[in-house]
C-alpha positions as CSV (number, residue, x, y, z in Angstrom):
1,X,0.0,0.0,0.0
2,X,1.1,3.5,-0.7
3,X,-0.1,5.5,1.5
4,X,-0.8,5.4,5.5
5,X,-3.1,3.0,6.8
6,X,-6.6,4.7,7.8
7,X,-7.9,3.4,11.4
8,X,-11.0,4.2,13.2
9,X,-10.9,3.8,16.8
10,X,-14.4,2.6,18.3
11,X,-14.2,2.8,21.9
12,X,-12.4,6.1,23.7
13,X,-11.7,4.3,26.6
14,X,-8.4,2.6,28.6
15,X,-7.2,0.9,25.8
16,X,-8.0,3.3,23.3
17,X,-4.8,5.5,24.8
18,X,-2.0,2.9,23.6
19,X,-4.1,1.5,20.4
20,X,-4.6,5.2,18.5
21,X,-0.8,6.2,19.6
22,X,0.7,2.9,18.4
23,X,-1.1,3.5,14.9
24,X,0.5,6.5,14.5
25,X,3.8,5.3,16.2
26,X,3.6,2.5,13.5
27,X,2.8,4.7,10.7
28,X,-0.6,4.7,10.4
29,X,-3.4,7.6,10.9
30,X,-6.6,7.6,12.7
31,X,-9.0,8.8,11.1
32,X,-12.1,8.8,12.9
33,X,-13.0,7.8,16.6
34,X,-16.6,6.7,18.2
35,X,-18.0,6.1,21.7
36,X,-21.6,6.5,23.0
37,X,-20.0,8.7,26.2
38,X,-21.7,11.9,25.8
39,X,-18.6,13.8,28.0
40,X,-16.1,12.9,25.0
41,X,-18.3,13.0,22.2
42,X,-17.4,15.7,20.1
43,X,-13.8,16.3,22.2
44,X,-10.5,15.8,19.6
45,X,-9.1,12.2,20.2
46,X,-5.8,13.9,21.5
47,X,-8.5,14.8,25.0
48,X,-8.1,10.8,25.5
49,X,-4.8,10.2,24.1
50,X,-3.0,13.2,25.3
51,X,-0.3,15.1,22.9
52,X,-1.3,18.1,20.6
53,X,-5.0,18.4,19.2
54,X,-5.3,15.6,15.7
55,X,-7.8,16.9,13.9
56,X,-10.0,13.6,15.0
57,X,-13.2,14.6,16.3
58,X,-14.9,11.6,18.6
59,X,-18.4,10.7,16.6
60,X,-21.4,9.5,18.7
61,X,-22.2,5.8,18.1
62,X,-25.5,6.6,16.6
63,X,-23.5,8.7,14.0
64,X,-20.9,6.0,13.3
65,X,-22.3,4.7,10.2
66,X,-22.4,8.0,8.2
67,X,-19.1,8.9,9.4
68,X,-17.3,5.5,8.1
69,X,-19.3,6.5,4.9
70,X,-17.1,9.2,4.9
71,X,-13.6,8.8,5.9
72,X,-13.1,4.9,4.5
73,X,-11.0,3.4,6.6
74,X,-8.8,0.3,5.6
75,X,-9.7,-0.6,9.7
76,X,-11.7,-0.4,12.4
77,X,-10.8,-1.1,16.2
78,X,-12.8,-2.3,18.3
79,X,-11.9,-2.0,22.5
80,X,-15.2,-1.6,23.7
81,X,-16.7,-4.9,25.4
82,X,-15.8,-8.5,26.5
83,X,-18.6,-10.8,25.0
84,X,-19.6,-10.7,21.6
85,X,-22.7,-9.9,21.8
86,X,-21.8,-6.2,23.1
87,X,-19.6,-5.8,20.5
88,X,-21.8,-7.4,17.9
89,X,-23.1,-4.0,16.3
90,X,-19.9,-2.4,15.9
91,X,-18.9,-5.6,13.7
92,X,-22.1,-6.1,12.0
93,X,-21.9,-2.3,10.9
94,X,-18.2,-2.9,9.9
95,X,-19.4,-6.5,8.1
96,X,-22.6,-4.0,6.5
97,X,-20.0,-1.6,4.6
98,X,-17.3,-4.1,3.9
99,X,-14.6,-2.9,6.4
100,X,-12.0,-4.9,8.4
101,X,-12.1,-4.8,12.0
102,X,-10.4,-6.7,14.7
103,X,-11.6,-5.9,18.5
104,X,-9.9,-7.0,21.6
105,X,-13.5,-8.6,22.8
106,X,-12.0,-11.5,24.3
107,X,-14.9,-13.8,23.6
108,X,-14.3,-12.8,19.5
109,X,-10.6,-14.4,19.9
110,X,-12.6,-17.8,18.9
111,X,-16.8,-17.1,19.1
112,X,-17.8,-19.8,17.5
113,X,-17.3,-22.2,21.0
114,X,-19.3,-20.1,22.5
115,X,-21.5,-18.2,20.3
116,X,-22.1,-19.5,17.2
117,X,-25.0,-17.7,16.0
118,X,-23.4,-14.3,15.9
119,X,-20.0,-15.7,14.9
120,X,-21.9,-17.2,11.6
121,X,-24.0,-14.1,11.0
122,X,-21.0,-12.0,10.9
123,X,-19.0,-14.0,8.9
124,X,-21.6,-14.7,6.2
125,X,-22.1,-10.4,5.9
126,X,-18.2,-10.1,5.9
127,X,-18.1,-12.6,3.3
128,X,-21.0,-11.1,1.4
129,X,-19.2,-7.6,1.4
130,X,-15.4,-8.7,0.6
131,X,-14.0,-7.9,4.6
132,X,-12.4,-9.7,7.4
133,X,-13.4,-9.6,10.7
134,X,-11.2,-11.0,14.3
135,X,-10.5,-10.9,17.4
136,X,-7.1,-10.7,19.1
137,X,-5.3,-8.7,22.1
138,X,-2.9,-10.6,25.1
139,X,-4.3,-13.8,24.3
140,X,-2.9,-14.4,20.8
141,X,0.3,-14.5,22.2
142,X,0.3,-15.2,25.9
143,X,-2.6,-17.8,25.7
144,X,-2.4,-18.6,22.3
145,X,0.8,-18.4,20.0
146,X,2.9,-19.3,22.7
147,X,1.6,-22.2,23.7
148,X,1.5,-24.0,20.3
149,X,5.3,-23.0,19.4
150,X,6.1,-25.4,22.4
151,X,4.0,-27.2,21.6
152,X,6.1,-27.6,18.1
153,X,8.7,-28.9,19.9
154,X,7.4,-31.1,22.0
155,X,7.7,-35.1,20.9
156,X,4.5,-35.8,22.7
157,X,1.7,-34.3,24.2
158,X,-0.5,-35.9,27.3
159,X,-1.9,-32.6,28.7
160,X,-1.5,-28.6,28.3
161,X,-1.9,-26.3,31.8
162,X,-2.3,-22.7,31.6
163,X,-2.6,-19.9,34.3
164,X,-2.8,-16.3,34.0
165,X,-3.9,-13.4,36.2
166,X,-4.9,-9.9,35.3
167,X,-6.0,-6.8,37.5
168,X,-9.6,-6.1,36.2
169,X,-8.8,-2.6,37.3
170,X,-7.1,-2.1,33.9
171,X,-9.7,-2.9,31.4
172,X,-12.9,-1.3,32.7
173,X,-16.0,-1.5,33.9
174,X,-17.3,-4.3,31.6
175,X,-15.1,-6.3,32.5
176,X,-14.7,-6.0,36.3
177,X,-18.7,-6.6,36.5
178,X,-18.2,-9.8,33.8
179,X,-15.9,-10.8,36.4
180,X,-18.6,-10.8,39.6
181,X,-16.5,-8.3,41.4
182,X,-18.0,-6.3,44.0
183,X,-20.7,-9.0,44.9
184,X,-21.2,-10.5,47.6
185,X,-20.4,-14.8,47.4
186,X,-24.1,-15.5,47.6
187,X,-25.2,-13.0,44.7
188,X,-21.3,-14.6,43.0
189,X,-22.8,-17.9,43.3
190,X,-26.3,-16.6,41.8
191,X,-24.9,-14.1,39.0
192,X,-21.8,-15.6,37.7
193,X,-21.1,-19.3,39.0
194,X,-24.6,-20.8,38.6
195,X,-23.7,-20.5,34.4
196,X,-22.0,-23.7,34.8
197,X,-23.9,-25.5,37.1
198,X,-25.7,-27.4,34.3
199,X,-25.2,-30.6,32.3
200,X,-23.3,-30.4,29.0
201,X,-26.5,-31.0,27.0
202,X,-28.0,-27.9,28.6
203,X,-25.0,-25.6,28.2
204,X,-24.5,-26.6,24.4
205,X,-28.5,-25.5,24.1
206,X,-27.5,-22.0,25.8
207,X,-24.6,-21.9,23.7
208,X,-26.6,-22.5,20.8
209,X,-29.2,-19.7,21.7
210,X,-26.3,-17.0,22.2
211,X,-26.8,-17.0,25.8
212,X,-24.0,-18.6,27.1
213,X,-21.6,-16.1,29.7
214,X,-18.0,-17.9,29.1
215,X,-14.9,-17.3,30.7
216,X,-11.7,-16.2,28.7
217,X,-10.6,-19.7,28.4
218,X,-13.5,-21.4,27.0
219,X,-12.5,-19.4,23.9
220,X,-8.7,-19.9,24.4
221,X,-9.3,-23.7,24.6
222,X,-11.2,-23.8,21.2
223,X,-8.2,-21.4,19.6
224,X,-5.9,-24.0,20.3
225,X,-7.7,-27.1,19.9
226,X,-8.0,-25.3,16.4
227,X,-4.2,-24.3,16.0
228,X,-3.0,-28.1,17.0
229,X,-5.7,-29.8,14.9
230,X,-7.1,-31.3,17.7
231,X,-10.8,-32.7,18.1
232,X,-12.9,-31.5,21.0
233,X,-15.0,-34.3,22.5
234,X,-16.1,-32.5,25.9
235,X,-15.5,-29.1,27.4
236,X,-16.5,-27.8,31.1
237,X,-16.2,-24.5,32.9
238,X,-15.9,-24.0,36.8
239,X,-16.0,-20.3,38.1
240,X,-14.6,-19.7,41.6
241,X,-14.7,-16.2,43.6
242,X,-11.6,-14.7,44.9
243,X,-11.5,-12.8,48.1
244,X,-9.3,-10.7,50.1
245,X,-8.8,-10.6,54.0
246,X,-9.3,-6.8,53.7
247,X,-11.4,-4.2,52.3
248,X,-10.2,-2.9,48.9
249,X,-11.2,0.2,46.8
250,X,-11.8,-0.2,43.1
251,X,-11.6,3.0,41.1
252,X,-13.3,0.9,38.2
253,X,-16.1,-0.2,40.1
254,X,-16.4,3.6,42.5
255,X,-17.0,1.4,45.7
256,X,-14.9,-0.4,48.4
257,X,-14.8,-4.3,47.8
258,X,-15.6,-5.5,51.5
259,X,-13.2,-8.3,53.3
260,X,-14.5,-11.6,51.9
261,X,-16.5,-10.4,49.5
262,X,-15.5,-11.0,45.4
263,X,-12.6,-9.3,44.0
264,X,-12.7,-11.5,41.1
265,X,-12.9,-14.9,40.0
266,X,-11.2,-17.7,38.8
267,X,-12.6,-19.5,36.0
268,X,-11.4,-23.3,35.2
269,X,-11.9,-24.7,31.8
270,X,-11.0,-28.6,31.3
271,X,-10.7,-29.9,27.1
272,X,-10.6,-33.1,26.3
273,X,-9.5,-34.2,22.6
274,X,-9.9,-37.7,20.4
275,X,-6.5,-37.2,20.5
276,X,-6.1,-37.8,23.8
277,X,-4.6,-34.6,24.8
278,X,-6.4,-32.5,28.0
279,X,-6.2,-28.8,28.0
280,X,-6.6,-27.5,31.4
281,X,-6.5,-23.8,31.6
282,X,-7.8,-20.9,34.3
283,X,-7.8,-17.1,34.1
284,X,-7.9,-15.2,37.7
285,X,-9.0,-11.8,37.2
286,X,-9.7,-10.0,39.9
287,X,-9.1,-6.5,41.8
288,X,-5.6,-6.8,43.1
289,X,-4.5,-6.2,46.6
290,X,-1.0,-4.9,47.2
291,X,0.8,-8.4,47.0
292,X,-1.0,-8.8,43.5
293,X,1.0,-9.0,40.1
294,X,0.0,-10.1,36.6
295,X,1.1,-14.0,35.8
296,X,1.2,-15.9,32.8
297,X,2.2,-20.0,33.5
298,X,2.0,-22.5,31.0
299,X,3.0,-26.2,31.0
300,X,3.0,-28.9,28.0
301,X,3.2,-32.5,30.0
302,X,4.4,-35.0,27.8
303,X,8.2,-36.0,26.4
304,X,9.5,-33.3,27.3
305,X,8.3,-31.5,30.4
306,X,8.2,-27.7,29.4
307,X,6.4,-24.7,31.6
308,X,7.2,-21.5,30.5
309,X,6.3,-18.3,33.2
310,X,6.2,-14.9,32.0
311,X,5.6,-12.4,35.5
312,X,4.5,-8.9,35.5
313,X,3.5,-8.7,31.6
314,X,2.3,-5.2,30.5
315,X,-1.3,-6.6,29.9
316,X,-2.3,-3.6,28.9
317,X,0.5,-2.1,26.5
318,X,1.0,-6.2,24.8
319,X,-2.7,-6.0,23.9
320,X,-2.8,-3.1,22.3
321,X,0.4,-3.9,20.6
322,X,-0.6,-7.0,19.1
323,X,-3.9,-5.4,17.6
324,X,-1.4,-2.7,16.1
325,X,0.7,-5.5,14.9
326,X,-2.0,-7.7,14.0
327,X,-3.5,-5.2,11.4
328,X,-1.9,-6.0,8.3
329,X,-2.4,-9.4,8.9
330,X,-6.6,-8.5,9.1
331,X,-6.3,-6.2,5.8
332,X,-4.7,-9.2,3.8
333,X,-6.9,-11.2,5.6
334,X,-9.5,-13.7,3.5
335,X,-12.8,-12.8,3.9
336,X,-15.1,-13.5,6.8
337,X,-15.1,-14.2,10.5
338,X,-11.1,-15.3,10.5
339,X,-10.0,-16.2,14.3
340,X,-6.4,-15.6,14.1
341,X,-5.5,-19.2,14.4
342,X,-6.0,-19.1,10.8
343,X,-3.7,-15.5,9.8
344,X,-0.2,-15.4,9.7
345,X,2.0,-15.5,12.6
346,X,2.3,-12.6,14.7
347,X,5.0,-10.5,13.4
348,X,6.8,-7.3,14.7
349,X,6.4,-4.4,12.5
350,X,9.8,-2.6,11.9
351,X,8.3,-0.7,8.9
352,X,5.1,1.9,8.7
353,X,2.1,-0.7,8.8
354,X,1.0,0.0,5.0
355,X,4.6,-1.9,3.8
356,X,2.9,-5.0,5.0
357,X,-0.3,-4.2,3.5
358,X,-0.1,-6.3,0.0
């Protein structure tokens, strides 16, 4: 491509800051912003990003379709929401006008586990209309990429086990209340754990409906039973709440998490294959005390042994990088709902964006 690749940014929030400054750190140019929060709506994008006014003026949601009328971007990114369901208009309009988007929605890194309703709509519109749509963030690395280069160099596999904590404080409300923190354990145990207190024949009919509320690894455990070519024969999730000994204060939430109340939870999701490989992996997100740090653990069980620990990642900052990065990848992309298990391996980007942009 020969010129600069033209982003919109939907979704002015936490991520939002490191997103629309590493497109223009990596050559690119926003060209149009949206959120539905009236207090930024029609405020430059540089009131959110910081830095010297852009010339970007933030577009009300309701507005958004006229708007990409107008500037025709090559992208739009989407860091608004955690299920696909919430995030499902802002694709569907993208699908609609036949532009790529990619969304750190961490149920879209593999949908169609856990919602395959939407995940087909949307990928028979982006077909129809010559676009790709995915979804991608920490995961595709940490959770994802990772896991199967070991996995490459492993002789043989009998079971992969995954950990990783994040502070919900840094991604928002959506996804500290997605998370059951701030409830008491007998509203936790109502709200959030009584999901998976049903037989597989009854989840699969929820799934199958769109209503199904699943953790971060039900979607990770499908991406790789995908990037191994392995064959799901069962798949269960268990959500536990975290406490803490002490009242904590969320800034996300505005309230004071009382001692033995939830912070968080964990959330435990078991694979097994035809293959006979197990994938056992759990996410703890959660408000963090003081002893709290972001942890990423992952062991392959077989011949060899391997565990690989990454501590204190910058959840934050890798997200948004990889959705920077992972932008040519979704231009060149084939069209369709494409879960990045089937793009190109995650690449760093030396050069402006558009020199990868065939």
């Amino acid at each position: 491509m020969d010129r600069k690749v033209k982003v919109v940014q939907y979704g002015t929030g936490k991520m939002s800051v490191y997103t629309m400054r590493y497109v223009y750190e990596k050559g690119g140019e926003i060209v149009g912003a949206v959120d539905v929060n009236p207090d930024v709506v029609g405020k430059d994008i540089s009131s959110i990003m910081g830095g010297d006014p852009k010339g970007v003026t933030i577009t009300a949601a309701d507005q958004a379709e006229e708007m990409l009328k107008q500037v025709k971007p090559d992208i739009v990114v989407v860091t608004t929401m955690s299920l696909i369901k919430d995030v499902e208009d802002a694709l569907m309009l993208c699908a609609k006008l036949g532009i790529n988007a990619i969304t750190t929605c961490e149920e879209a890194f593999f949908p169609a586990n856990s919602n395959p309703a939407i995940t087909q709509k949307l990928d028979e519109l982006a077909k129809q209309n010559g676009c790709t749509i995915t979804g991608s963030g920490y995961q595709d690395i940490y959770w994802g990429e990772l896991i199967s280069a070991i996995a490459g160099s492993t002789h043989k596999i009998t079971k992969i086990k995954g950990s990783s904590s994040y502070n919900v404080e840094d991604y928002g409300i959506a996804l500290a209340n997605a998370h059951g923190a701030g409830l008491t354990l007998e509203e936790f145990d109502k709200q959030v754990a009584s999901v998976d207190k049903i037989s597989d024949a009854e989840r699969q009919a929820i799934i199958d409906k769109g209503e199904y509320l699943p953790s971060y690894m039900w979607n990770v455990n499908g991406w790789l039973c995908s990037k191994l070519g392995l064959t799901v024969e069962s798949q269960t999730q268990k959500t536990v709440p975290q406490t803490y000994k002490e009242d904590i204060y969320s800034s996300t939430l505005g309230m004071t998490v009382k001692a033995g109340d939830a912070t968080g939870m964990s959330a435990v999701v078991t694979t097994t294959t035809k293959e006979g490989i197990t994938i056992e992996s759990e996410c703890i997100g959660k408000v963090y005390s003081k002893e709290d740090y972001d942890k990423n653990e992952w062991t392959i069980e077989g011949e060899p042994n391997t565990t690989i620990v990454v501590a204190r990642p910058s959840t934050v900052e890798l997200t948004c990088a990889t959705i920077v990065n992972r932008i040519p990848d979704v231009i060149n992309g084939v069209s369709g709902y494409v879960s990045t298990d089937k793009l190109d391996e995650l690449k760093y980007r030396t050069k402006p964006l558009n020199e990868y942009v065939k």
